[in-house]
C-alpha positions as CSV (number, residue, x, y, z in Angstrom):
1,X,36.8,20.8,159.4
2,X,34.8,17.8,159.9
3,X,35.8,14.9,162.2
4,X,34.4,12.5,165.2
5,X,35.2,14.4,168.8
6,X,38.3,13.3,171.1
7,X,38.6,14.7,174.5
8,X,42.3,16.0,173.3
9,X,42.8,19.5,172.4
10,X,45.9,18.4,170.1
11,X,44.7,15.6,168.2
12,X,45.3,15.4,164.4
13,X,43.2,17.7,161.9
14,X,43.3,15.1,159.5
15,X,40.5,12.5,159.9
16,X,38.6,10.0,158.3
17,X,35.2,10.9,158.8
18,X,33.3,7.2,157.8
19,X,29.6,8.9,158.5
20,X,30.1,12.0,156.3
21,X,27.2,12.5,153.3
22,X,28.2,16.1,152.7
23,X,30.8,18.7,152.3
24,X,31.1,19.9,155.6
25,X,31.1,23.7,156.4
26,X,34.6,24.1,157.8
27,X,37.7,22.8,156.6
28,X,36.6,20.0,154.3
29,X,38.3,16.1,155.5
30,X,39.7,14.5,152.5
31,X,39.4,10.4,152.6
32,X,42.5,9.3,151.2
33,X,42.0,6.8,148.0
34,X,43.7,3.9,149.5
35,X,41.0,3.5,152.1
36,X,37.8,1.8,151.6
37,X,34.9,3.5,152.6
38,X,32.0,1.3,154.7
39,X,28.7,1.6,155.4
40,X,28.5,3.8,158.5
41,X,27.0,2.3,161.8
42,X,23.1,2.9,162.5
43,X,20.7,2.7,165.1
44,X,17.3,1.5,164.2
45,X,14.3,3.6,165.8
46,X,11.7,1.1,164.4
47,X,10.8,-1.3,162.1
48,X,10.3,0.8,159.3
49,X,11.5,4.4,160.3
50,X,14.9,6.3,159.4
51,X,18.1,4.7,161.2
52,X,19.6,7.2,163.0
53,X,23.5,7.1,162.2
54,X,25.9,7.2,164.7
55,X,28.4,9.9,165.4
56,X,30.8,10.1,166.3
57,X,31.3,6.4,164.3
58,X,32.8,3.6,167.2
59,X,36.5,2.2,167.0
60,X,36.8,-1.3,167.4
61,X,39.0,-0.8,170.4
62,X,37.3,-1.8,173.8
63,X,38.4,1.2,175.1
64,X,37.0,3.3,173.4
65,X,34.2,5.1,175.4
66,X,31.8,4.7,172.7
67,X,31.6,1.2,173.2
68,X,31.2,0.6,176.6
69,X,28.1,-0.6,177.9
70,X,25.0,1.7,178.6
71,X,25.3,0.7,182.5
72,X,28.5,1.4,182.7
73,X,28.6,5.1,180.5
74,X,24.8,6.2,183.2
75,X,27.1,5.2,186.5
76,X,30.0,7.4,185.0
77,X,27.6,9.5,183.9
78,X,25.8,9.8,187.8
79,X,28.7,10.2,189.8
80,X,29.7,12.9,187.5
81,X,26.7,14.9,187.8
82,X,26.9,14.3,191.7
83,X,29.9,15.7,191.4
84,X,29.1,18.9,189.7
85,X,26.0,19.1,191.7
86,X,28.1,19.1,195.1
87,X,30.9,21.3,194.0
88,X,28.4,23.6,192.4
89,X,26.5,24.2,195.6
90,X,28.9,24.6,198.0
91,X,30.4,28.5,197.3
92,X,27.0,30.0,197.8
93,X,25.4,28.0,200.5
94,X,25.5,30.8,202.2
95,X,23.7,32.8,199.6
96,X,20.2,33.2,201.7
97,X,21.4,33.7,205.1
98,X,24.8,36.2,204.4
99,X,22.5,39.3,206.3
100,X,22.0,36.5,209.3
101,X,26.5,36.8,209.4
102,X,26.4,40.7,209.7
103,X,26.5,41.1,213.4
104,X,29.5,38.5,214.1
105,X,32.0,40.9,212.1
106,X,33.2,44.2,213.5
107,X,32.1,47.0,211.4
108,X,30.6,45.2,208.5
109,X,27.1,45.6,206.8
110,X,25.0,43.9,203.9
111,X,27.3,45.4,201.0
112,X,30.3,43.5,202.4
113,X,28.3,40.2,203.2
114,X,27.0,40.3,199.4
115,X,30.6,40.7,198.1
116,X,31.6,37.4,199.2
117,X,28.6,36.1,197.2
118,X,30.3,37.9,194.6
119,X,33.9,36.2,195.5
120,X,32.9,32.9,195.3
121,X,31.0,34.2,191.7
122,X,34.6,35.5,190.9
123,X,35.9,32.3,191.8
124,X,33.3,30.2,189.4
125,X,34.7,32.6,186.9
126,X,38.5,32.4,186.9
127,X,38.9,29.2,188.0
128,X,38.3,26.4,185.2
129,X,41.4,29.1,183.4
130,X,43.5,28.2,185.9
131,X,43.0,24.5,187.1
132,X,41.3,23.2,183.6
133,X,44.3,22.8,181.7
134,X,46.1,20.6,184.3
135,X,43.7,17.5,183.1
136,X,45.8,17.4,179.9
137,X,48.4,16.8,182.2
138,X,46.5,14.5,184.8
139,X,43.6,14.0,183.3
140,X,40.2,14.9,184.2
141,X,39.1,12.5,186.6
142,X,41.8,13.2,188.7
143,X,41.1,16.7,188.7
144,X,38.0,16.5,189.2
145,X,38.6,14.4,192.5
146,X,41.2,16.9,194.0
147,X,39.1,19.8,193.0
148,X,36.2,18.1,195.5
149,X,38.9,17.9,198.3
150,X,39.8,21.1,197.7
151,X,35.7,22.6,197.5
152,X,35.7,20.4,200.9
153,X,38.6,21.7,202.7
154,X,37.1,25.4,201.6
155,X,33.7,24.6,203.6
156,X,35.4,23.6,206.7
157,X,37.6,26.9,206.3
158,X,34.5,29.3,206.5
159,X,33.0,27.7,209.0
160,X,35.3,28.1,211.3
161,X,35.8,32.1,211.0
162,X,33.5,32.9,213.4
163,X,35.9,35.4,214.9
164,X,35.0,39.4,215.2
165,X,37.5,40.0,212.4
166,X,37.7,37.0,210.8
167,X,36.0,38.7,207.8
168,X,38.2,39.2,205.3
169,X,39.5,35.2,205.6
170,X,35.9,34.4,205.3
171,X,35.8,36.4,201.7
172,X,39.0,34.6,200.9
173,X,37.6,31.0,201.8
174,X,34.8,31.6,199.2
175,X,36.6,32.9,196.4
176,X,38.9,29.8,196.7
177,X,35.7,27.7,197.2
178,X,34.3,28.8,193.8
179,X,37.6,28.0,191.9
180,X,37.6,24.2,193.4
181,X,33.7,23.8,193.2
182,X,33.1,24.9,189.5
183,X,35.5,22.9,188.4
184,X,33.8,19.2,187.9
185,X,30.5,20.9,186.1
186,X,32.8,22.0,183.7
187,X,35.1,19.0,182.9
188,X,31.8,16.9,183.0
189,X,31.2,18.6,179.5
190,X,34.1,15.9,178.3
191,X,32.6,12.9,179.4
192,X,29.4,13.6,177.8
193,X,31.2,14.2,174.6
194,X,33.5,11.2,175.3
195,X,30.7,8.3,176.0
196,X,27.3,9.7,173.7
197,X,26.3,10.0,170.2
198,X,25.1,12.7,168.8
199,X,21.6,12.2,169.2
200,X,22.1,11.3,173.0
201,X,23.8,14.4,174.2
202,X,21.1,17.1,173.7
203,X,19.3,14.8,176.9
204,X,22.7,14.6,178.6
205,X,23.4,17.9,178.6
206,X,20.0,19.0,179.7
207,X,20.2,16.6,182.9
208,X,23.7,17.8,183.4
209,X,23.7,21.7,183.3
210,X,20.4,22.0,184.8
211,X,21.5,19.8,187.7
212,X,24.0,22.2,188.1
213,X,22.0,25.3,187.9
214,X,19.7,23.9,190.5
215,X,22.9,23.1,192.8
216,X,23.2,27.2,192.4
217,X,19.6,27.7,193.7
218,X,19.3,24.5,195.6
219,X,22.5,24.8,198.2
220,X,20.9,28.5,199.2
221,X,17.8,26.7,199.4
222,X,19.0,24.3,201.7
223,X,21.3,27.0,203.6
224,X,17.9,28.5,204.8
225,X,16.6,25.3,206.0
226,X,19.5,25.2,208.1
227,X,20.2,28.2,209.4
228,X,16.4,28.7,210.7
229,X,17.0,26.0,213.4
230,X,20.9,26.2,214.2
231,X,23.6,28.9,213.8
232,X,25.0,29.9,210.6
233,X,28.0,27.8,210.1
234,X,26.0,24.5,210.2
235,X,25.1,25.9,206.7
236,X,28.6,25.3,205.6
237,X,29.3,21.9,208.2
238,X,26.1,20.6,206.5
239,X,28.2,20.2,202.7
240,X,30.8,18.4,204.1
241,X,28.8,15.1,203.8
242,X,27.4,15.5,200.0
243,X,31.2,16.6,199.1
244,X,33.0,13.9,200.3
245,X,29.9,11.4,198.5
246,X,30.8,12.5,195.7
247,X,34.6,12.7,196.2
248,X,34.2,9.0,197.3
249,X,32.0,8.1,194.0
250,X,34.2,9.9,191.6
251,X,37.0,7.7,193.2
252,X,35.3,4.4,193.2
253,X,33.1,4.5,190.1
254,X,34.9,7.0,187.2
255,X,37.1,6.0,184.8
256,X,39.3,7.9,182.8
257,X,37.2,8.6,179.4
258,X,40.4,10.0,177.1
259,X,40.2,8.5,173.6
260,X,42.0,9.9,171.0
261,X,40.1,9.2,167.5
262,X,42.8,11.1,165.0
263,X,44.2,8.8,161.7
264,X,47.7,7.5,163.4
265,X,46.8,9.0,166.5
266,X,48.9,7.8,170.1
267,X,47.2,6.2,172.6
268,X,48.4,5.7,176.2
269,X,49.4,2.7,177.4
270,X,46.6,0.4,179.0
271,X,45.7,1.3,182.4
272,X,46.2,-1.5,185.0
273,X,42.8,-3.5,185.4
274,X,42.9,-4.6,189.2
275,X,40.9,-2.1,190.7
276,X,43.2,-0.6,193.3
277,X,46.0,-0.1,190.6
278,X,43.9,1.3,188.3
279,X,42.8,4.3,190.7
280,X,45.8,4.7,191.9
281,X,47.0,5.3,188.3
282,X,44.3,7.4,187.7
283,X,44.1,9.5,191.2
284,X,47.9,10.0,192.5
285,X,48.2,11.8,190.3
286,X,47.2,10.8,187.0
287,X,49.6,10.9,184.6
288,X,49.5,7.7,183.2
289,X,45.8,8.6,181.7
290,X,47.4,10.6,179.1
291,X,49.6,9.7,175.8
292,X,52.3,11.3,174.8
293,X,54.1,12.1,177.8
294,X,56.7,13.6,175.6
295,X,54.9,17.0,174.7
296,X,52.3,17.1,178.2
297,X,53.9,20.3,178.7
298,X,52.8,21.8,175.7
299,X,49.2,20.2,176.3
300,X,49.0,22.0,179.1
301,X,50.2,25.1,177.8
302,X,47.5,24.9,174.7
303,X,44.7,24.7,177.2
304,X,45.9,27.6,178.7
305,X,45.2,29.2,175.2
306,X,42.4,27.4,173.9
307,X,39.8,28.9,176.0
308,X,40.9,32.3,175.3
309,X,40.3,31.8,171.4
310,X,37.2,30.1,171.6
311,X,35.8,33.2,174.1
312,X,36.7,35.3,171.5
313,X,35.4,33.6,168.2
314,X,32.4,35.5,166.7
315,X,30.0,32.4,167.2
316,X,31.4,32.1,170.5
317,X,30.0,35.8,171.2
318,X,27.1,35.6,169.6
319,X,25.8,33.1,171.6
320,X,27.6,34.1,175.0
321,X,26.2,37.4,174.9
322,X,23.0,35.9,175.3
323,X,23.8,33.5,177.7
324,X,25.3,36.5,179.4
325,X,22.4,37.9,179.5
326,X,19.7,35.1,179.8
327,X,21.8,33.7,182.4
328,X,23.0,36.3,184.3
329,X,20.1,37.7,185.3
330,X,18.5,34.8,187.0
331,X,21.5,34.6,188.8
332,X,21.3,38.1,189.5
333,X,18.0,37.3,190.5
334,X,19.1,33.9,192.6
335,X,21.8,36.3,194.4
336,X,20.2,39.4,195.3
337,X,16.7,37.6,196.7
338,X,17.7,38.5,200.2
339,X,17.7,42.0,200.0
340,X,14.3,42.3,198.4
341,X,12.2,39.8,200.7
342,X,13.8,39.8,204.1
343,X,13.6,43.4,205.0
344,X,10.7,44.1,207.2
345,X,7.5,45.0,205.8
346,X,8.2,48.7,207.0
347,X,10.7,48.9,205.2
348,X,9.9,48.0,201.5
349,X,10.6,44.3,202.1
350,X,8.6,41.3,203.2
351,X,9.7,40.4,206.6
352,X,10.7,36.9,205.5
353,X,12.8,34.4,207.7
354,X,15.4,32.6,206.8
355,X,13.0,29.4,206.3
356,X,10.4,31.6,204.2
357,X,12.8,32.7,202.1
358,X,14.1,29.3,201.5
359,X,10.7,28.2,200.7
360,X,10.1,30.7,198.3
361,X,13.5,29.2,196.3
362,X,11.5,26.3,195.7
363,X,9.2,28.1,192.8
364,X,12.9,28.2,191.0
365,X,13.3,24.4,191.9
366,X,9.7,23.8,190.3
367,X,10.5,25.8,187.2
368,X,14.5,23.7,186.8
369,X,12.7,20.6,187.6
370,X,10.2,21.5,184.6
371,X,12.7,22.7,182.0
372,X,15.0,19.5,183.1
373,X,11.8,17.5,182.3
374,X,10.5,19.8,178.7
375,X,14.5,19.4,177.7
376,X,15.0,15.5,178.4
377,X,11.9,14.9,176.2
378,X,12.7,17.7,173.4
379,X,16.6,18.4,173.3
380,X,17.4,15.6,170.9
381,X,13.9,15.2,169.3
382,X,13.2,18.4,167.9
383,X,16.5,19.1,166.3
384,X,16.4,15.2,165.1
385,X,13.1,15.9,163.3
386,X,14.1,18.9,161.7
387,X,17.1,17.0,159.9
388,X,15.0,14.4,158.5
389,X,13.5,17.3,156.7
390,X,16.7,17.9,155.0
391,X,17.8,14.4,153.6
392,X,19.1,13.5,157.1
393,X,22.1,16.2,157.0
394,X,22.9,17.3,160.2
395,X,24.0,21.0,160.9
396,X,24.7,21.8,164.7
397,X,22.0,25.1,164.4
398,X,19.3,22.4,164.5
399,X,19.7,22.1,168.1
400,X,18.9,26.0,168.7
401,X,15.5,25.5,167.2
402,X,15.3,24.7,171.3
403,X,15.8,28.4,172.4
404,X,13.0,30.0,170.7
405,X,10.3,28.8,174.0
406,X,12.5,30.5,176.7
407,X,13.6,33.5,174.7
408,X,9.6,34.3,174.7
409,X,8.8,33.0,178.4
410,X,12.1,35.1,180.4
411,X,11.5,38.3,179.2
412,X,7.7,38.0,180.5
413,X,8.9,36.5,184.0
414,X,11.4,39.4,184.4
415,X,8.8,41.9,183.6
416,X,6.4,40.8,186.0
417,X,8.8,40.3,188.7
418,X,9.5,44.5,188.4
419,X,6.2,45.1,188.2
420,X,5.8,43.0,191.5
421,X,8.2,44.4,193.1
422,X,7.9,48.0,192.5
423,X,4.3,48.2,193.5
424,X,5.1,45.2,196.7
425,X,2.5,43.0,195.0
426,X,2.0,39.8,196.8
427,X,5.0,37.2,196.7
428,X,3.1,34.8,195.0
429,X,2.9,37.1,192.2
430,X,7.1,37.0,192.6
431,X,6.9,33.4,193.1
432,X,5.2,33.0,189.4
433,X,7.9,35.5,188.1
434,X,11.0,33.1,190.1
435,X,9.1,30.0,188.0
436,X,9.1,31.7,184.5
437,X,12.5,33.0,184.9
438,X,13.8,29.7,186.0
439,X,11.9,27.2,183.6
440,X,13.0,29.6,180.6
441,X,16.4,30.2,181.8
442,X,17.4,26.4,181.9
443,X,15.6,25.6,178.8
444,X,18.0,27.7,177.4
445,X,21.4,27.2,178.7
446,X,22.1,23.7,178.1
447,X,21.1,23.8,174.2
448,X,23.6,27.3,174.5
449,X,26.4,24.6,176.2
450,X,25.5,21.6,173.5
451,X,25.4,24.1,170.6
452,X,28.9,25.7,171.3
453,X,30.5,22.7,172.4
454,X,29.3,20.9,169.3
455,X,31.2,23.3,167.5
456,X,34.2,22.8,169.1
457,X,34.3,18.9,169.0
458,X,37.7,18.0,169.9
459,X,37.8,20.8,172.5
460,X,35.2,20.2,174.4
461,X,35.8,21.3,178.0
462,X,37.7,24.3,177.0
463,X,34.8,25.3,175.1
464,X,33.0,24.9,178.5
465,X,35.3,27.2,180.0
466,X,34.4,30.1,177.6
467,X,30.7,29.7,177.7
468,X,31.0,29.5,181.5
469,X,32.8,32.8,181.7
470,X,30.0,34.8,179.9
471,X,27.3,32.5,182.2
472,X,29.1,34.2,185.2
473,X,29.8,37.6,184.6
474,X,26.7,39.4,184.7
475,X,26.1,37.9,188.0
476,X,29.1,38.5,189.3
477,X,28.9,42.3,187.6
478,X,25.6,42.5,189.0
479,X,26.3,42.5,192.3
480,X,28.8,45.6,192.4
481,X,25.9,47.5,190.2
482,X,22.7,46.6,191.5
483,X,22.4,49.4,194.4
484,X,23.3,52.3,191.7
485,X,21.3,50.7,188.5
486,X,18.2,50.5,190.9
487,X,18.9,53.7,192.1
488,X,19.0,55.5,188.8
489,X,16.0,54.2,187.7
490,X,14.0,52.4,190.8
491,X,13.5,48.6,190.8
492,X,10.7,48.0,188.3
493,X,12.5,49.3,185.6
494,X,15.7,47.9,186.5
495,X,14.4,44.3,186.0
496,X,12.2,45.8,183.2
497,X,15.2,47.0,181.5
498,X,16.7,43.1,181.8
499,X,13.6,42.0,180.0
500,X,14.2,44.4,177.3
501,X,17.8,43.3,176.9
502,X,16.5,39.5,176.8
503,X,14.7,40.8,173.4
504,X,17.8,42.3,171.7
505,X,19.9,39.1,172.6
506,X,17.3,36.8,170.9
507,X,17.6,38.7,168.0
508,X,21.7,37.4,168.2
509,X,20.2,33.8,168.7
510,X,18.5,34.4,165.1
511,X,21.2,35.4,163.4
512,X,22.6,32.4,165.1
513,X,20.0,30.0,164.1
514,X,19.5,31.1,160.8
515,X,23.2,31.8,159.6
516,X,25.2,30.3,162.2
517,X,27.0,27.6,159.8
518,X,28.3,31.1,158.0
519,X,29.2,33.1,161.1
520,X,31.6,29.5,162.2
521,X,33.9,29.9,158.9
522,X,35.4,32.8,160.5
523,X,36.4,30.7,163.5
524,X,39.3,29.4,161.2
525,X,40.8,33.2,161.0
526,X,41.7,32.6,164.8
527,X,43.0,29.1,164.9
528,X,41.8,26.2,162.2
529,X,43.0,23.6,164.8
530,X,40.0,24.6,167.1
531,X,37.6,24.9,164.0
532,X,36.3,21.2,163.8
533,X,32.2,20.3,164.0
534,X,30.3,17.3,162.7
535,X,28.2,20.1,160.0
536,X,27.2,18.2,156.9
537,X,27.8,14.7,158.3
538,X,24.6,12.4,157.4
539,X,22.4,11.3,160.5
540,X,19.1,10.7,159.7
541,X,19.3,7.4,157.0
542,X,15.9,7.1,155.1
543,X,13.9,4.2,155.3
544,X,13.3,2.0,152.3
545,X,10.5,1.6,150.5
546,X,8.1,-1.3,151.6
547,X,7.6,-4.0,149.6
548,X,4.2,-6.2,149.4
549,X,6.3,-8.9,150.4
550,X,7.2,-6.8,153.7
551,X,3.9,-5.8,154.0
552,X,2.2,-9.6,153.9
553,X,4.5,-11.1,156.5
554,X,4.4,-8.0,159.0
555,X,0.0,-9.0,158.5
């Protein structure tokens, strides 16, 4: 089924779609006779090129998201990200320094240090199951906000177990600090999808998930800075400030972005407009964001389920499994850098400090600053041009025409980061391995994120959900398996092995790209409420021919 997005997971099936040229692939929408069809809203992109047609099509309701202004949707937009970025950081800020922890806890070595890395991974995992759904019940902002306050309140926690056996509270503080910090990088998904067109979200979600990628390298980063010149809970004490920022922006500056763009659909009441009315309605605790206060309960309870279908959908695994792969290792990568470089030279390692270590992170900085860069400029442009090739239809595959750089680039960056390792080449050689892994890696995962969320419209953050739960669990895997894979068969094979499975999974991301429309009809046989896209819908309006007259008065 076609139809423009809403951020609800129950709005109607049934919707006028005023931009579609085609049958779509899903569930076809049937325009009732009774309505006149108009001529769709267009953006110009010049004087005499194609229009670019917009979708989802505007309301003519001021409150609709769509129509706010551009200043207004980039300082939504900001905070959000600043959001994500913060929360994101904060459960492994202590992923570089976790060996520098080992003597302050009574019988403890590096295996139990790295499992709290791999709490607070469990924690990215399970949480957006569990807290997620309360936004239809809240709404997202407010969730959002609370979830910061909690990521906050987590910080200040393991900072203070400095005691002999404070251990096992310290594991518990960062498992409960990845289910509050993951939290706003996946509801951002929704205001994306709630304030852009179309052709605008391929560069939002690029500056979005690789901002939040580069808060997972970027707060280790940072960690080692810190703990070089001061003891190691200042690199928890030191998140405090950026969390409450952006607890303090999300409260001042975001507004509640539900829309609901069903045929006869219920919206909610008007929100007060005086300011301080207007968060308190949307912050303690929410539920005047959301319509139909009659059936929030089962809201709540269908975003409970929602994710668990769309994990399960065949496109859905398709494309996870290689963002389970893709993704994981890097993280891998990201998580297990300790144990490889700060060892002593004697030892197999490189004897790095705390600081050198964080400097080496920034060759991953250099290569998600790159790919934020290379995706801003080609995320919406690429798949644009190859729908003008086709009479303008658009088809959400388009957009994967993105993944074929990075599916080349990661496999070589993993193979030369083996290599480097097992015969202890020189780190820059590891450093130009980090960069390749890095720049391909976050070329690739926010097209994965636009692709599956585009096809999965009106369910946008639950979609996020499901994609995020393949995103973590090879990292989070990795770190229980790491000691006996590289022991079975040494280290260069082990990451030579990961290259070889980055081959086979871009083999899935052909079928994908070549038959993915057909692969989506089967989503139906799980739940047709779930099964909406924009396929078929017409984007890309041709020009007209130029007249002489046109052509004298341009002269």
């Amino acid at each position: 089924m076609s139809v423009p997005p809403s951020a609800e997971a129950s709005a109607s099936e049934h919707v006028l779609n005023k931009s579609s040229a085609a049958t779509p692939t899903l569930t076809p929408t049937v325009t009732p006779p009774s309505i006149a069809i108009t001529a769709p809203k267009s953006m110009a992109t010049g004087p005499h090129d194609a229009s670019i047609i917009l979708i989802p099509q505007p309301s003519d309701d001021a409150d609709d998201p769509l129509n706010w202004s551009i200043t207004k949707k980039i300082i939504i937009f900001a905070c959000i990200c600043f959001a994500g970025f913060a929360g994101q950081m904060s459960p492994n800020s202590n992923q570089l320094t976790f060996v520098l922890q080992i003597p302050n806890y009574v019988n403890r070595n590096q295996a139990d240090m790295l499992n709290t890395v791999a709490a607070a991974l469990a924690g990215w995992m399970l949480g957006p199951f569990i807290l997620v759904p309360w936004a239809a019940l809240v709404g997202r902002s407010s969730v959002i906000f609370w979830s910061l306050i909690g990521t906050m309140a987590c910080q200040i926690w393991a900072a203070k177990m400095t005691g002999p056996n404070d251990f096992i509270s310290f594991a518990v503080s960062r498992a409960f600090c990845g289910v509050f910090g993951v939290i706003p990088a996946i509801l951002g998904t929704g205001y994306i999808m709630d304030m852009f067109f179309l052709h605008q979200r391929g560069k939002a979600f690029a500056i979005f998930e690789v901002l939040i990628i580069f808060a997972v390298v970027g707060g280790g980063t940072l960690g080692g800075f810190i703990a070089e010149y001061g003891p190691w809970t200042e690199v928890f004490w030191w998140t405090v400030g950026p969390i409450g920022a952006a607890a303090l922006s999300v409260f001042v500056f975001v507004e509640d972005t539900t829309f609901n763009r069903g045929t006869n659909a219920v919206q909610r009441p008007p929100l007060p407009k005086a300011w301080v009315a207007n968060r308190i309605a949307t912050f303690f605790p929410g539920v005047k964001t959301q319509a139909g206060t009659h059936c929030k309960r089962t809201a709540v309870f269908r975003r409970f389920i929602v994710p668990l279908q769309i994990t399960i959908t065949p496109i859905t695994l398709l494309v996870g499994t290689f963002v389970f792969v893709a993704l994981g290792l890097p993280i891998m990568q990201a998580s297990t850098l300790a144990i490889y470089l700060m060892p002593p030279i004697s030892a197999g390692g490189y004897g790095f400090s705390a600081l050198q270590l964080a400097f080496f992170t920034m060759t991953a900085w250099a290569g998600i600053i790159s790919a934020q860069l290379y995706g801003y400029l080609s995320n919406d442009r690429i798949p644009l041009a190859v729908a003008r090739r086709v009479s303008g239809i658009w088809r959400p595959e388009y957009r994967l025409a993105n993944t074929l750089l990075p599916g080349i680039l990661l496999p070589i960056g993993l193979a030369v980061y083996g290599v480097g390792l097992q015969l202890h080449l020189h780190y820059m050689v590891l450093a130009l391995a980090s960069f390749l892994i890095w720049f391909a890696a976050l070329l690739a995962l926010p097209v994965c994120y636009n692709y599956i969320i585009e096809c999965f419209v009106q369910t946008p953050v639950e979609a996020s959900v499901a994609l995020n739960s393949y995103r973590i669990a090879f990292g989070l895997m990795s770190v229980f398996i790491i000691t006996q894979w590289q022991s079975a068969v040494g280290v260069g094979w082990m990451w030579g092995m990961g290259a070889l499975f980055v081959l086979l999974v871009d083999g899935l991301m052909v079928v994908v790209l070549l038959w993915g429309h057909e692969v989506r009809k089967y989503t139906n046989r799980i739940s047709e409420k779930i099964a909406v896209t924009e396929d078929g819908q017409k984007i890309i309006e041709q020009p007209s021919a130029i007249s002489s007259e046109d052509v004298e008065r341009d002269i």
